[in-house]
Rosetta silent file (secondary structure, phi, psi, omega in degrees, C-alpha in Angstrom):
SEQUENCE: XXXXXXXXXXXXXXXXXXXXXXXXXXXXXXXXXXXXXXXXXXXXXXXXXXXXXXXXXXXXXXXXXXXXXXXXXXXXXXXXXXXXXXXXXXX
SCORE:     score description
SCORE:     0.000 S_00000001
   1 L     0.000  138.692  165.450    0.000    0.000    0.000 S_00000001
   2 L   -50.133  163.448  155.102    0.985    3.717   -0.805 S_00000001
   3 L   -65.637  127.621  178.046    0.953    6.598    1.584 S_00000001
   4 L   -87.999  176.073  176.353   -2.401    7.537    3.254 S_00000001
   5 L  -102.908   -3.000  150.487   -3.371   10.723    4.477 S_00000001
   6 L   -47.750  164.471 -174.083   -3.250    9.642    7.926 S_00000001
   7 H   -73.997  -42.197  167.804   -1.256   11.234   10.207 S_00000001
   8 H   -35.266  -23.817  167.025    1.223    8.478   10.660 S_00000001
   9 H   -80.786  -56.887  166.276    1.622    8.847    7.000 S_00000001
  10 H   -89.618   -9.959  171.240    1.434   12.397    6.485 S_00000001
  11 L   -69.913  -23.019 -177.239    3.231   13.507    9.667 S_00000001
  12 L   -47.430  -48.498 -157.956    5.941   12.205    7.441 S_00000001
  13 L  -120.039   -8.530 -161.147    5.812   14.803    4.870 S_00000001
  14 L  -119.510   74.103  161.504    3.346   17.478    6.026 S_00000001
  15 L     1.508  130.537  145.885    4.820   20.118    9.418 S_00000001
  16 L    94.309   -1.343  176.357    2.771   20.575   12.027 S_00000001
  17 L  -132.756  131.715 -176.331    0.850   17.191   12.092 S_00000001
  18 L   -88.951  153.160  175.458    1.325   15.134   14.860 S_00000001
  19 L   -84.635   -6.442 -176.810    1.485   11.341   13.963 S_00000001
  20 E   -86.770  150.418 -169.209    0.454    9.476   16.981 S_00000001
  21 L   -68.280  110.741  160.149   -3.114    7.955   17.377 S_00000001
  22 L   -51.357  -15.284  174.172   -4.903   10.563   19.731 S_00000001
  23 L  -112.337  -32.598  166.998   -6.426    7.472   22.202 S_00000001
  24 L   -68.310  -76.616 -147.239   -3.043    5.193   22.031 S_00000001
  25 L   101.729   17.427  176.794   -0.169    7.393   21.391 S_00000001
  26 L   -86.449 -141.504  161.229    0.902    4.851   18.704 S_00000001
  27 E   -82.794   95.288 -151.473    2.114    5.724   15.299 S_00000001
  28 L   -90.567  103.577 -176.105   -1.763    6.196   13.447 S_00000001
  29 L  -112.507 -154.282  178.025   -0.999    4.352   10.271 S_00000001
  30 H   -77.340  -68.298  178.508   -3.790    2.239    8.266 S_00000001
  31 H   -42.295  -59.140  165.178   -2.744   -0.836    9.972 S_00000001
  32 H   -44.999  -49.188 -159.559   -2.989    0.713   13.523 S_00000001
  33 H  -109.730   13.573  172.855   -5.907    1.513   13.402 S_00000001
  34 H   -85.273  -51.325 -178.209   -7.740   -1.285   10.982 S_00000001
  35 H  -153.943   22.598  155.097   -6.137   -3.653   13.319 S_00000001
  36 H  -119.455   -6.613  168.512   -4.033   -2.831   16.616 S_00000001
  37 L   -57.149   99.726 -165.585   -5.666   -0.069   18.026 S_00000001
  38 L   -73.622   32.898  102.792   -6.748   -1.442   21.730 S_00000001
  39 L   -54.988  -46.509 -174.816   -9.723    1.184   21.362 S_00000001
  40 L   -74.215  -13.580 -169.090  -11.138   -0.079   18.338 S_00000001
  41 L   -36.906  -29.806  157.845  -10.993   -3.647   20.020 S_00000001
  42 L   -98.347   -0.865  159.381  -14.760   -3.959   20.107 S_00000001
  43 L   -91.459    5.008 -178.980  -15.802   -2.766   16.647 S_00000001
  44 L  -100.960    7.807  174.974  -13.314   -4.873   15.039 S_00000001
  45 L  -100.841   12.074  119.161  -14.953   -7.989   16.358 S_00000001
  46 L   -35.122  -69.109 -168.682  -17.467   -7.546   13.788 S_00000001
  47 L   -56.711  -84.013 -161.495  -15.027   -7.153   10.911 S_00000001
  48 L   -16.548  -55.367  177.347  -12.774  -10.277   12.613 S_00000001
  49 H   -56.234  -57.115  150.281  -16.344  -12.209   12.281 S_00000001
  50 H   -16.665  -99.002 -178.321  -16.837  -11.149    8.847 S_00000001
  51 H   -45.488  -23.255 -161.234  -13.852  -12.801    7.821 S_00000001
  52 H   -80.317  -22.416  174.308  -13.788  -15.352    9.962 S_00000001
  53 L   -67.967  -35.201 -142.801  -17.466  -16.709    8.276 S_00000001
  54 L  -123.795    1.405  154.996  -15.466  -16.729    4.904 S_00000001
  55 L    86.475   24.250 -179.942  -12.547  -18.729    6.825 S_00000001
  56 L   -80.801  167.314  152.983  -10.304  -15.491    6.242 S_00000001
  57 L  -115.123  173.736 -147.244   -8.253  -14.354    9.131 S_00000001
  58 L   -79.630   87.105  157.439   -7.547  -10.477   10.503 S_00000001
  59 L  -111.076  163.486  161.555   -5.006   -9.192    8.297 S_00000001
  60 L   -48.094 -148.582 -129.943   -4.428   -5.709    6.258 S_00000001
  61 L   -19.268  -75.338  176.730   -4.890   -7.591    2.933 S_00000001
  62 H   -38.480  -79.069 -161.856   -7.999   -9.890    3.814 S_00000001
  63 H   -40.619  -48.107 -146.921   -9.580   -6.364    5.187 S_00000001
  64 H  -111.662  -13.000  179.045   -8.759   -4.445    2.191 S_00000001
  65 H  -142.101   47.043  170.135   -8.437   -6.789   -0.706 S_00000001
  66 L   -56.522  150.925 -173.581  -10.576   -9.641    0.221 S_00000001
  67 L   -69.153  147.992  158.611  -11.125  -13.000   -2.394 S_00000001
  68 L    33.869 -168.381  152.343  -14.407  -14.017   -4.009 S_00000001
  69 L     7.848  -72.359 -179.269  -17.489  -14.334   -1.954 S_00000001
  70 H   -55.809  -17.757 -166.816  -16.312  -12.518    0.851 S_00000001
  71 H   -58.349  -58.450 -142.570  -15.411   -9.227   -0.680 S_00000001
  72 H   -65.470  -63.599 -179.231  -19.018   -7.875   -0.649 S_00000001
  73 H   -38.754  -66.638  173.846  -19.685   -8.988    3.416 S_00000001
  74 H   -23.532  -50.860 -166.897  -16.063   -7.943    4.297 S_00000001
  75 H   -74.949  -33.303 -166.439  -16.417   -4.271    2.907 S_00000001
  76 H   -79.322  -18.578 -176.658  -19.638   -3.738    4.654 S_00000001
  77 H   -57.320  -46.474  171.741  -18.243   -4.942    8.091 S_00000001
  78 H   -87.517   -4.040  135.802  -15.333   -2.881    7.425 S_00000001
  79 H    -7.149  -77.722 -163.462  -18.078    0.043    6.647 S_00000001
  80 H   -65.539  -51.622  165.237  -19.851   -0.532    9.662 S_00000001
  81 H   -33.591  -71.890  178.748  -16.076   -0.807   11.873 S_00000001
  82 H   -41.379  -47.690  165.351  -15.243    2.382   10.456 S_00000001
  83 H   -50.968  -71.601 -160.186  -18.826    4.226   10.832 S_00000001
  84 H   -48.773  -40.519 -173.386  -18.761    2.679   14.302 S_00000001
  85 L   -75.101  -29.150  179.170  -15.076    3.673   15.526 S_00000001
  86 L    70.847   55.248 -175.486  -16.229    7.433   14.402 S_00000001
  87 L  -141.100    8.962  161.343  -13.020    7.563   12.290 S_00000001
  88 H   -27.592  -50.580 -170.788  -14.089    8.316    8.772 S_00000001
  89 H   -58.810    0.021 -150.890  -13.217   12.060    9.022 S_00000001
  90 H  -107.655  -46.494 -144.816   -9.454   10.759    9.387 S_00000001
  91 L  -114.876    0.000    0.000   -8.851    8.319    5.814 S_00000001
């Protein structure tokens, strides 16, 4: 994957933006917060289920470029994760 416009991403290149995840204090990349961010831990156990029906497990790629059959469930799960974590305004 490319650079995002997160801050972890864009703190890189942009002044003035800090890069750490305002409820951790990690490094707020894609990855952080799709799937290590101990805040998000109970909307991603949706997504996790999602995949987990289609016998994928919780990785960056299965989230973002799931196979067959699963793509359609997957994206709305990670929809509804995203809606739900209230982090749309950020990606």
């Amino acid at each position: 994957m490319g650079t995002t416009l997160l801050p972890g991403g864009a703190g890189k290149y942009v002044l003035g933006i800090d890069p750490a995840c305002p409820r951790c204090q990690e490094s707020l990349t894609a990855p952080h917060m799709l799937l290590h961010c101990p805040n998000h831990k109970a909307q991603r156990n949706h997504l996790k289920a999602a995949l987990h029906s289609h016998g994928l497990v919780l990785s960056f790629s299965n989230v973002l470029d799931p196979k067959g059959a699963a793509r359609g469930p997957v994206y709305s799960a990670l929809a509804k994760y995203l809606l739900d974590c209230q982090i749309t305004d950020k990606i």
